[in-house]
C-alpha positions as CSV (number, residue, x, y, z in Angstrom):
1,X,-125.6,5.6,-63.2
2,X,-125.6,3.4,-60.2
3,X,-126.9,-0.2,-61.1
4,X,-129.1,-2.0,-58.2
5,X,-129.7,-5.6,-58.2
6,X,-132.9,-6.8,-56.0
7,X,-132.1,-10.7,-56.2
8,X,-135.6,-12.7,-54.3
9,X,-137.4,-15.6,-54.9
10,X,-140.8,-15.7,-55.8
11,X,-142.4,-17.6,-53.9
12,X,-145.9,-16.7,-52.6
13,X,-145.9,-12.6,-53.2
14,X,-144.6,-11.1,-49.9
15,X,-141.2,-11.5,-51.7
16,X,-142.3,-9.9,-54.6
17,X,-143.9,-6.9,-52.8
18,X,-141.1,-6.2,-50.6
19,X,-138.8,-6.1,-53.3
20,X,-141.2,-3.7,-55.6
21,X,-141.7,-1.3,-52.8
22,X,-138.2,-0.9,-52.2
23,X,-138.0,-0.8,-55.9
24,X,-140.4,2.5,-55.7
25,X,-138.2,3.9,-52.8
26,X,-134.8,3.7,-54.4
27,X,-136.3,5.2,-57.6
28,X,-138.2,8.1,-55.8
29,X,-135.1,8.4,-53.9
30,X,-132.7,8.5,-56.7
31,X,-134.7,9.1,-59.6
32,X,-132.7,8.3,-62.8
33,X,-129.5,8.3,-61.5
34,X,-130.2,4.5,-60.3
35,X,-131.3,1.1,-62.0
36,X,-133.1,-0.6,-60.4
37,X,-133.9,-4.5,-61.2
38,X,-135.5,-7.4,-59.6
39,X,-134.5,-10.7,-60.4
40,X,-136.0,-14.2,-59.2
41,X,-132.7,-15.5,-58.7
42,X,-134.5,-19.3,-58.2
43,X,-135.6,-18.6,-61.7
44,X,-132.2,-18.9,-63.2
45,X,-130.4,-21.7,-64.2
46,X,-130.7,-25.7,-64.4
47,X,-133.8,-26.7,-62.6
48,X,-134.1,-29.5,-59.4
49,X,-136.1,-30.9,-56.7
50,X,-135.3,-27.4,-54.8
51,X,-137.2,-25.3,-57.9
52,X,-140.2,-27.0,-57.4
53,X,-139.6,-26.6,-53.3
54,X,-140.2,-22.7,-54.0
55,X,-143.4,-23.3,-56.5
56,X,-145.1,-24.9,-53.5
57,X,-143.7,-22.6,-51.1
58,X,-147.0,-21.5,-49.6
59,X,-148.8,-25.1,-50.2
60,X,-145.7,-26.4,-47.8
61,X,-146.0,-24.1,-45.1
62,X,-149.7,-24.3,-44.7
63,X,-150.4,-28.2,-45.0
64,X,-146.9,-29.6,-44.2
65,X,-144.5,-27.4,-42.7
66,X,-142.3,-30.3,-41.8
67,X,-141.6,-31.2,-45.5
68,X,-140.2,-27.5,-46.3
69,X,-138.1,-27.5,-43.0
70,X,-137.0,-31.1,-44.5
71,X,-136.5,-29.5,-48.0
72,X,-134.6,-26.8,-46.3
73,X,-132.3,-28.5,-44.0
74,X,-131.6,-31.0,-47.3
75,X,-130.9,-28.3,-49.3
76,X,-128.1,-26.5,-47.3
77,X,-126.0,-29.8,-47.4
78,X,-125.9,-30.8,-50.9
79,X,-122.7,-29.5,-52.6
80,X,-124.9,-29.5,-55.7
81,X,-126.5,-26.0,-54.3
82,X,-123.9,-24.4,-54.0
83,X,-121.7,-22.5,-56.0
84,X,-118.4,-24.1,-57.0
85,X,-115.0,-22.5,-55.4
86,X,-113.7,-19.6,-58.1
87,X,-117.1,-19.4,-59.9
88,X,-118.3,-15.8,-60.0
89,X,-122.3,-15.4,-58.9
């Protein structure tokens, strides 16, 4: 059996669809020969400012895109998000 991870974040819902529907595909496609999981990979793990960023996701984009771009850009320079050298993911 061939094992399928579908790591996304849930964030508003068009994550979660896109990841279902390909879900349905793979399974119609390969029936029980493949399992299929979907995992909200922000779910996981010690929580931070940047768990909070995806919660108000949709909020950010449509009353202050700025402060997600700001959010984002932060987030891709702390060390602290990113996993440390030799730790398997």
């Amino acid at each position: 059996m061939t094992r399928i991870l579908i790591a996304m974040s849930d964030t508003g819902g068009g994550h979660r669809a896109i990841s279902s529907a390909i879900q349905g595909a793979l399974r119609r496609l390969y029936g029980i020969a493949a399992e299929v999981v979907i995992s909200d990979v922000f779910a996981l793990g010690h929580r931070s400012i940047f768990d909070a960023s995806t919660r108000l996701y949709s909020p950010m984009l449509r009353h202050a895109p700025w402060l997600y771009g700001l959010v984002y850009h932060l987030s891709d320079r702390l060390t602290s998000t990113r996993p440390s050298p030799g730790r398997s993911n």
